[in-house]
C-alpha positions as CSV (number, residue, x, y, z in Angstrom):
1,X,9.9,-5.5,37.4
2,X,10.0,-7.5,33.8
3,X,10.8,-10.3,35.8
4,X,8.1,-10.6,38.7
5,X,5.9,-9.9,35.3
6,X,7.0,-12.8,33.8
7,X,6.8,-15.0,37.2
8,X,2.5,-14.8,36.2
9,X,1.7,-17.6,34.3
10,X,-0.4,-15.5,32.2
11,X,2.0,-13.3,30.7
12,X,4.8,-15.9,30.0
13,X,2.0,-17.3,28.1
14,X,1.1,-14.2,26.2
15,X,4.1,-13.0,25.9
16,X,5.3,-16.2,24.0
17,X,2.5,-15.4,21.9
18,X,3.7,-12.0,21.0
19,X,7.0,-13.6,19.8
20,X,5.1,-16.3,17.4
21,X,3.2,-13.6,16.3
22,X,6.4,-11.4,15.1
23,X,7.8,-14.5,13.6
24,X,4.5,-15.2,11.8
25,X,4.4,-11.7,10.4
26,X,8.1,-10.8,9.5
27,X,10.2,-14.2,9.3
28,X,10.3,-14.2,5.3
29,X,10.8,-10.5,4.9
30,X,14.9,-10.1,4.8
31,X,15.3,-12.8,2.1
32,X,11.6,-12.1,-0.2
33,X,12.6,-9.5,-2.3
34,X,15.3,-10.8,-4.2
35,X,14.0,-14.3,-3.8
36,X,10.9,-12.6,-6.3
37,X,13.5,-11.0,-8.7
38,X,15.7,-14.4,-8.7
39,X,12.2,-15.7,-9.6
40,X,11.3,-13.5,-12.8
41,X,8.8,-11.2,-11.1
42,X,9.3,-7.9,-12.4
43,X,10.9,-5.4,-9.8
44,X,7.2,-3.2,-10.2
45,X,5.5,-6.1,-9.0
46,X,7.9,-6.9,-6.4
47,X,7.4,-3.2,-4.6
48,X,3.8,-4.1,-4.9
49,X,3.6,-7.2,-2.7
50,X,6.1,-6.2,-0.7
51,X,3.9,-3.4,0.3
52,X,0.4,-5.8,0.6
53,X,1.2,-6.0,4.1
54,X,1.3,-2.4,4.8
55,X,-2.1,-1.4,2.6
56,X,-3.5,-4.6,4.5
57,X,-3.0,-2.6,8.0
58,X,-3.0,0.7,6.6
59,X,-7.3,-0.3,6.0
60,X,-7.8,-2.5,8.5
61,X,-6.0,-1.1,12.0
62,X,-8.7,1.5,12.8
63,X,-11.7,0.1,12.0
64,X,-10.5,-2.9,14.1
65,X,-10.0,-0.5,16.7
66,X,-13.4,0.5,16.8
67,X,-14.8,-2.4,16.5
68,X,-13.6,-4.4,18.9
69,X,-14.7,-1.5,21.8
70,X,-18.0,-1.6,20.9
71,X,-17.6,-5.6,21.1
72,X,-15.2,-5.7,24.1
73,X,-13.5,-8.8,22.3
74,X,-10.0,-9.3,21.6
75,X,-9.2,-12.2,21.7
76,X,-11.6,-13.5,18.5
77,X,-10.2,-11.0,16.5
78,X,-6.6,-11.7,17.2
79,X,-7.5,-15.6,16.3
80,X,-9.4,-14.9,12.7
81,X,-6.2,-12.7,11.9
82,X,-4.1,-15.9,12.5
83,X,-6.2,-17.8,10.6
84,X,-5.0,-15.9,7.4
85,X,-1.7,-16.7,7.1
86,X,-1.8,-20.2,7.9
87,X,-3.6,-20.5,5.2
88,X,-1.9,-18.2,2.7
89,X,1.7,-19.1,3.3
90,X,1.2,-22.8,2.3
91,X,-0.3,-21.9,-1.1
92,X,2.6,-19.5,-1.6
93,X,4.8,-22.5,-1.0
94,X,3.0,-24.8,-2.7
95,X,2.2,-22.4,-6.2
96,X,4.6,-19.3,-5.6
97,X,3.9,-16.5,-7.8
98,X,2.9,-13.0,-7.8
99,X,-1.0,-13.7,-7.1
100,X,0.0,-16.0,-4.4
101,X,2.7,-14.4,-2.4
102,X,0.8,-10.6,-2.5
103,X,-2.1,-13.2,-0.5
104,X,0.5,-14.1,1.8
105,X,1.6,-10.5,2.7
106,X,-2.1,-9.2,2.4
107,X,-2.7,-11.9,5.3
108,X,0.4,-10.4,7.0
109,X,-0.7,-6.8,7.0
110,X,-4.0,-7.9,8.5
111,X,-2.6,-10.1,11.1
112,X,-0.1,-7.2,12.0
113,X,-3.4,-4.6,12.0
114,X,-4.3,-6.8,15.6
115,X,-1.1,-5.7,17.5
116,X,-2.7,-3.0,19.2
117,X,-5.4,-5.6,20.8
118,X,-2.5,-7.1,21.8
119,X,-1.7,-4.4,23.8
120,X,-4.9,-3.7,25.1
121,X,-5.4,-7.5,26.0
122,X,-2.3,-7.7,27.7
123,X,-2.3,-4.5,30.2
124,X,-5.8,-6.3,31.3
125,X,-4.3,-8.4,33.5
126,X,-2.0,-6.5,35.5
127,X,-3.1,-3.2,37.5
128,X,-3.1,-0.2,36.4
129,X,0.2,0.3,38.0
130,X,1.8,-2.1,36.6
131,X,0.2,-1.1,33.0
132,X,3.6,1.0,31.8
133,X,5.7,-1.7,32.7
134,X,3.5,-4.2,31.1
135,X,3.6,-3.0,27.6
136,X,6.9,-2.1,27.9
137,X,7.4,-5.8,28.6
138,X,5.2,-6.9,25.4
139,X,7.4,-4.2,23.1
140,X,9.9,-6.4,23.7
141,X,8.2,-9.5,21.9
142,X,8.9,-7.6,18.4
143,X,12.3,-7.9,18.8
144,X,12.8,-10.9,20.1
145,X,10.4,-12.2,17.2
146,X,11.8,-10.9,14.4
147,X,15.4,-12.0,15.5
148,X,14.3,-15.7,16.1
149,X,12.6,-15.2,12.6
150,X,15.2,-13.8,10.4
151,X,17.8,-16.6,12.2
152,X,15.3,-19.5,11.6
153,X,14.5,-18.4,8.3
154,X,17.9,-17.8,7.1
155,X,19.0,-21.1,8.2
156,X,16.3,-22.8,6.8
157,X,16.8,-20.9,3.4
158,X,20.6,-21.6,3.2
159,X,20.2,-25.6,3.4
160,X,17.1,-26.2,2.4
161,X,15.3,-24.7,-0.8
162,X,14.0,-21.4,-0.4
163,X,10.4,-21.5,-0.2
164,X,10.8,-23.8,3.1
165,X,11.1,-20.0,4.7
166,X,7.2,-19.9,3.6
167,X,6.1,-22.5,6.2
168,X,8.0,-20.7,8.9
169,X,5.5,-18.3,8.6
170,X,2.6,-20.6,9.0
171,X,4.1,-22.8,12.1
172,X,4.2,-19.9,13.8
173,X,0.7,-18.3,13.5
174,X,-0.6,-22.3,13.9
175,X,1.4,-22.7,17.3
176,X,0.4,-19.2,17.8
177,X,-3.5,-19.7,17.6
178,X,-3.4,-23.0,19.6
179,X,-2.2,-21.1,22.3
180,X,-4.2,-18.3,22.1
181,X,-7.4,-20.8,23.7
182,X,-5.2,-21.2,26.8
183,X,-5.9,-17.5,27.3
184,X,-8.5,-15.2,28.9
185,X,-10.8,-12.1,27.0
186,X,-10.1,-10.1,30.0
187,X,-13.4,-7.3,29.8
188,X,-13.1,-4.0,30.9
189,X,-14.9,-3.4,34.1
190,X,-17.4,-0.8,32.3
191,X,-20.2,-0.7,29.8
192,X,-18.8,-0.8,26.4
193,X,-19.1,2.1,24.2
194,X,-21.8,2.8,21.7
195,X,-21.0,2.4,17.9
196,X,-22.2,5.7,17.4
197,X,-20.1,7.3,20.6
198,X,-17.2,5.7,18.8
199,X,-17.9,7.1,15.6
200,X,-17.8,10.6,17.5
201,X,-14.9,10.1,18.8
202,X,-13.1,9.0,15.9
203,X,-15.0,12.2,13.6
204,X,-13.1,14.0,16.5
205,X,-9.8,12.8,16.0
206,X,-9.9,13.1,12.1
207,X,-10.6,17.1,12.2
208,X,-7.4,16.9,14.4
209,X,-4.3,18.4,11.8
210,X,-2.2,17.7,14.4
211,X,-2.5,14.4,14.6
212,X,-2.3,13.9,10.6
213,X,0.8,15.9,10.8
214,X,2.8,14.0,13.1
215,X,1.2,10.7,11.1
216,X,2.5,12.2,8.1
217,X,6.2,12.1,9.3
218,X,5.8,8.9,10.5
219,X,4.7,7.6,7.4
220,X,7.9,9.3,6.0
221,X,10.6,8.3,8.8
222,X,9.0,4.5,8.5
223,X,9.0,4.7,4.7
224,X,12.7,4.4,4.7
225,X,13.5,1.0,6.3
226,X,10.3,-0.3,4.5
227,X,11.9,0.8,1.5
228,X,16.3,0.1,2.4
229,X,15.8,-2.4,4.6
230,X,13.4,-4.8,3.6
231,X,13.1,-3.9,-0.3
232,X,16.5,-2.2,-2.0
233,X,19.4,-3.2,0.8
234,X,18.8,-7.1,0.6
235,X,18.9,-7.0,-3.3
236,X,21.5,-4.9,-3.6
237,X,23.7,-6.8,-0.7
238,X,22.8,-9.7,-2.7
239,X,24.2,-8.6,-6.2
240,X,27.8,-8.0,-4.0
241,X,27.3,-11.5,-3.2
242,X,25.7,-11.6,0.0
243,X,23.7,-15.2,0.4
244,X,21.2,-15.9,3.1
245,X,22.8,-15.7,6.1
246,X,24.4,-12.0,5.0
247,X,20.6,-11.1,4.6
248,X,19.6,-12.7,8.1
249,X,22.3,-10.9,9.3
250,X,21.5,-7.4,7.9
251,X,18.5,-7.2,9.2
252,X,18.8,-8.1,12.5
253,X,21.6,-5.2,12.7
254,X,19.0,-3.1,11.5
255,X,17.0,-4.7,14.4
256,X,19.6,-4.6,17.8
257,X,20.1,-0.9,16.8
258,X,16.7,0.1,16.5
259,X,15.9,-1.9,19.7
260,X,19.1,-0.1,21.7
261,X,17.5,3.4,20.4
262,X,14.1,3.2,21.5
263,X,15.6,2.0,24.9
264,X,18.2,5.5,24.9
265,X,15.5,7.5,24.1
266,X,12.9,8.1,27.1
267,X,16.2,7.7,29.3
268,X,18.6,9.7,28.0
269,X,18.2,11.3,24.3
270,X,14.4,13.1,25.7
271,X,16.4,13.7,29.3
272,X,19.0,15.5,27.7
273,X,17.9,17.3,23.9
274,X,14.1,16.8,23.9
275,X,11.9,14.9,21.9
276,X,11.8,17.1,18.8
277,X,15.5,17.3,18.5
278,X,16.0,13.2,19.0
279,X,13.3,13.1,16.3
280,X,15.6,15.8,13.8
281,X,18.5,13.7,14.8
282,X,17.1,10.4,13.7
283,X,15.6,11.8,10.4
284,X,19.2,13.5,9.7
285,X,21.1,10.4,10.5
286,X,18.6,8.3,8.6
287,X,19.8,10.4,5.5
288,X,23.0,9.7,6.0
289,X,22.7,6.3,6.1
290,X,20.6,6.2,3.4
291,X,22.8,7.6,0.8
292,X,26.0,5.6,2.2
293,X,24.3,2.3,0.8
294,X,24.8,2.5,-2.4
295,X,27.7,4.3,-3.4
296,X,30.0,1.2,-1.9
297,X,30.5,-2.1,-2.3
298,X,32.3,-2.7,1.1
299,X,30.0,-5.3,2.8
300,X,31.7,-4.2,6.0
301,X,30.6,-0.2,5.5
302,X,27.2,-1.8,4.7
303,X,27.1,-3.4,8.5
304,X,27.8,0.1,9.4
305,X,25.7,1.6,7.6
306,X,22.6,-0.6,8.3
307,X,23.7,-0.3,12.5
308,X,23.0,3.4,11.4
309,X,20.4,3.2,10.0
310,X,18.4,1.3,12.8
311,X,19.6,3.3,15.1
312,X,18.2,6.8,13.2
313,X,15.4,5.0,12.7
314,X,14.8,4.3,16.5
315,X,15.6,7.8,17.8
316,X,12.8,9.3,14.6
317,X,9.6,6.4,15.3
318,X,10.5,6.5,18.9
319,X,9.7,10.5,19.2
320,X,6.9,10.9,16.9
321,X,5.2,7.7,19.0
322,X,5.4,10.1,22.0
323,X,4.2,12.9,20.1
324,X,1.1,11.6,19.1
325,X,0.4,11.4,22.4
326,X,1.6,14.8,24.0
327,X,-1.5,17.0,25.3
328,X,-3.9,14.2,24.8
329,X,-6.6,13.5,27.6
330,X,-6.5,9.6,28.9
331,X,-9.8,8.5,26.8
332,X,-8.6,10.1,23.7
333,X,-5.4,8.4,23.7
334,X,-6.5,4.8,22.3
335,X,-8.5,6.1,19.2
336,X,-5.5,9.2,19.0
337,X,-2.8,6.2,18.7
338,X,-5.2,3.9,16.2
339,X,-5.0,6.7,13.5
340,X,-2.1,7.5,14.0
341,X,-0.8,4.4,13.3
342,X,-3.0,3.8,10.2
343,X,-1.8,6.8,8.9
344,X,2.0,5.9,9.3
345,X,0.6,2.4,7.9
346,X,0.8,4.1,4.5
347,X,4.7,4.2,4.4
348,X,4.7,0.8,4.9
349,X,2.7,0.5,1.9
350,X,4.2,3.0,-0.7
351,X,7.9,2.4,-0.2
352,X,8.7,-1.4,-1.7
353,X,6.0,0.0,-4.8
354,X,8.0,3.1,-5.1
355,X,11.4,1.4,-4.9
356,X,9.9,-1.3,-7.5
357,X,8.7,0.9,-10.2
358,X,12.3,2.7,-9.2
359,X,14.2,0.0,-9.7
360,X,12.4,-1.4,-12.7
361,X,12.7,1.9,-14.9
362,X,15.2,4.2,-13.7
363,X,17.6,2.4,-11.3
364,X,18.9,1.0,-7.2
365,X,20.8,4.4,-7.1
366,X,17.9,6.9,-7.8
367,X,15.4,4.6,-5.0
368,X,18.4,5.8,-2.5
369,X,18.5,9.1,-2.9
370,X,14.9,9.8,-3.3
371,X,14.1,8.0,0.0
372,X,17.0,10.9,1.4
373,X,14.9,13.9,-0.3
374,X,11.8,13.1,1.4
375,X,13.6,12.5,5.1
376,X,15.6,15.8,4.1
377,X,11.6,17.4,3.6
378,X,10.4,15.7,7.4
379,X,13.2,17.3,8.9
380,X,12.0,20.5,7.9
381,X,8.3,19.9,8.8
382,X,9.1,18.5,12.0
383,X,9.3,21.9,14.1
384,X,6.3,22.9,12.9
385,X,4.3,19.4,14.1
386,X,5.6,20.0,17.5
387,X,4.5,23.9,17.1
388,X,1.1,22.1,16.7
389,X,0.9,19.5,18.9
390,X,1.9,21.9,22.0
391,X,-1.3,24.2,20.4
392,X,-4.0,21.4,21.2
393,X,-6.3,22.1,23.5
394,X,-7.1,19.4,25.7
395,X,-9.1,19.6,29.2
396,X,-6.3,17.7,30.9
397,X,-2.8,16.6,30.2
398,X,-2.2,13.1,30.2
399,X,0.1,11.7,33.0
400,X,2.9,10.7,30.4
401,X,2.9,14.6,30.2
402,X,2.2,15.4,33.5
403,X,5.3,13.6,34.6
404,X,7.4,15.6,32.3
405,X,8.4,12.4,30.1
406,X,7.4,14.1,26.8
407,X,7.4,17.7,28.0
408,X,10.9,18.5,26.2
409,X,8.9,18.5,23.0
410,X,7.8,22.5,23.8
411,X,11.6,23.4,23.9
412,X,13.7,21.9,22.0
């Protein structure tokens, strides 16, 4: 099926997009950490532009959403997001300090806000038939993105000096946007939706707890490779001696594994144990490899430990994705899934600045083990989400769980 997709010269096209886009947003993010620290930015500050992307989405993501209904265009939006970090990047390069390079990520987190036009874009030129298989074929471009990123970046880190990994960043979203006017604003068929019926609907989904709940513990299960993975495990790695390519590597461990998971889980993990036993199994395995980290200094364990911890984090994101969307009628679904991902935004956000102000006055150890306490808490709270989400009242299911591919989360 990916394949006859791809034959469309539209969706090689976009899809090639997808992957710049990825590259633009996440190329610099296994090596920038301690690149700041080697730099004299003070680990507080650190946590705090580490997690400008993540605030950046965290306020932007659903007013976009709404926005760009009532204006039934994607495709300008995607192209001013771009714009930001082709812009920012350079000056980081050029000047890179604290006020600079928390720019750079700012532009990231707003550029990353657009990925659900994406999305929408995308499915617009397939039929709706073909729409499941379609953005499953676009969910690969993250992936595949950040792979090519972290390999380019490393490479160009390791013989070149460090900052060249800035201009990665920019390439990308340049090559990126010049692309992006070989493409088509495919419209919806309908009248676009009011301001003020969009308003409604979104008052509606913000009196829905159960949708803050499951938000909640996905800000908590994405927390924790937003605060290991991109933040504590690269500096740490580093002071065993680990260079650029051991970083690059790292993270793309991190990556395969988390890739491999969300591919078990609607085929076998939901098939066989449900979705809110795959989500208890990530969050408990995502302690586990959590607490490993820093209580060795084998840089082989750490491979391990980092395959681990993709994985967990797969099987965790992976089932509270298809929560959020359990009993939810079709025309609730888009503005359902647009806060709940600016609510799981905010993990992205608060876990480099609380590993920074960690690091900075207590120490790497602590940042471990209180990223474990808070996964040990969601694991606790996550019966009671799906208790909730199986108590909304909706006027019809949705076909996802129609066709029973969620409907293990009422029994597990």
């Amino acid at each position: 099926m990916f394949r006859a997709l791809l034959r469309r010269p539209e969706a090689r096209l976009f899809f090639v997009i997808s992957i710049l886009f990825f590259i633009c947003i996440h190329s610099i993010d296994a090596f920038l950490a301690p690149m700041m620290l080697e730099q004299g930015i003070e680990p507080q500050v650190m946590g705090i532009i580490m997690g400008a992307s993540g605030l950046a989405t965290l306020l932007i993501r659903f007013p976009l959403g709404i926005i760009s209904d009532v204006a039934k265009s994607r495709k300008i939006f995607i192209q001013i997001s771009l714009m930001l970090p082709i812009f920012t990047w350079p000056l980081a390069w050029l000047e890179p300090n604290a006020v600079t390079l928390y720019l750079a990520k700012a532009a990231d987190g707003v550029t990353a806000a657009t990925w659900v036009l994406y999305n929408i874009l995308f499915i617009r030129y397939f039929d709706r038939e073909e729409a499941p298989a379609a953005v499953a074929l676009l969910a690969l471009a993250g992936p595949v993105g950040v792979f090519i990123g972290n390999c380019i970046g490393g490479l160009l880190i390791h013989y070149f000096d460090n900052n060249i990994a800035f201009l990665l960043s920019c390439f990308a979203g340049l090559l990126a946007l010049l692309l992006t006017t070989r493409i088509n604003d495919v419209h919806d068929p309908i009248q676009a939706p009011t301001l003020q019926a969009c308003i409604t609907s979104a008052r509606k989904q913000l009196s829905d707890r159960s949708v803050w709940l499951i938000g909640l513990l996905a800000t908590l299960v994405i927390l924790v490779p937003f605060a290991t993975r991109d933040t504590l495990t690269p500096i740490y790695a580093e002071t065993l001696g680990a260079r650029a390519g051991i970083l690059s590597l790292l993270s793309n461990i991190h990556l395969i594994f988390y890739a491999l998971a969300i591919a078990l889980c609607s085929t076998v993990f939901y098939r066989h144990f449900g979705v809110m036993k795959t989500a208890i199994a990530g969050i408990v395995l995502q302690i586990f490899s959590t607490l490993g980290i820093p209580f060795t200094d084998n840089m082989y364990l750490i491979y391990v430990l980092q395959a681990l911890a993709g994985f967990s984090f797969g099987m965790a994101f992976a089932a509270f994705m298809s929560l959020s969307v359990v009993n939810t009628t079709p025309d609730e679904q888009s503005t359902r899934m647009g806060l709940f991902q600016t609510i799981y935004s905010l993990g992205m956000f608060i876990g480099p600045v609380i590993m920074g102000v960690m690091l900075q006055h207590i120490n790497m150890t602590s940042g471990y083990i209180f990223i474990a306490v808070l996964s040990m808490i969601a694991v606790v709270m996550t019966p009671l989400s799906v208790r909730w989400v199986n108590n909304r009242q909706v006027k019809a299911v949705s076909d996802l769980s129609a066709k029973g591919e969620f409907a293990p989360a009422s029994d597990r």
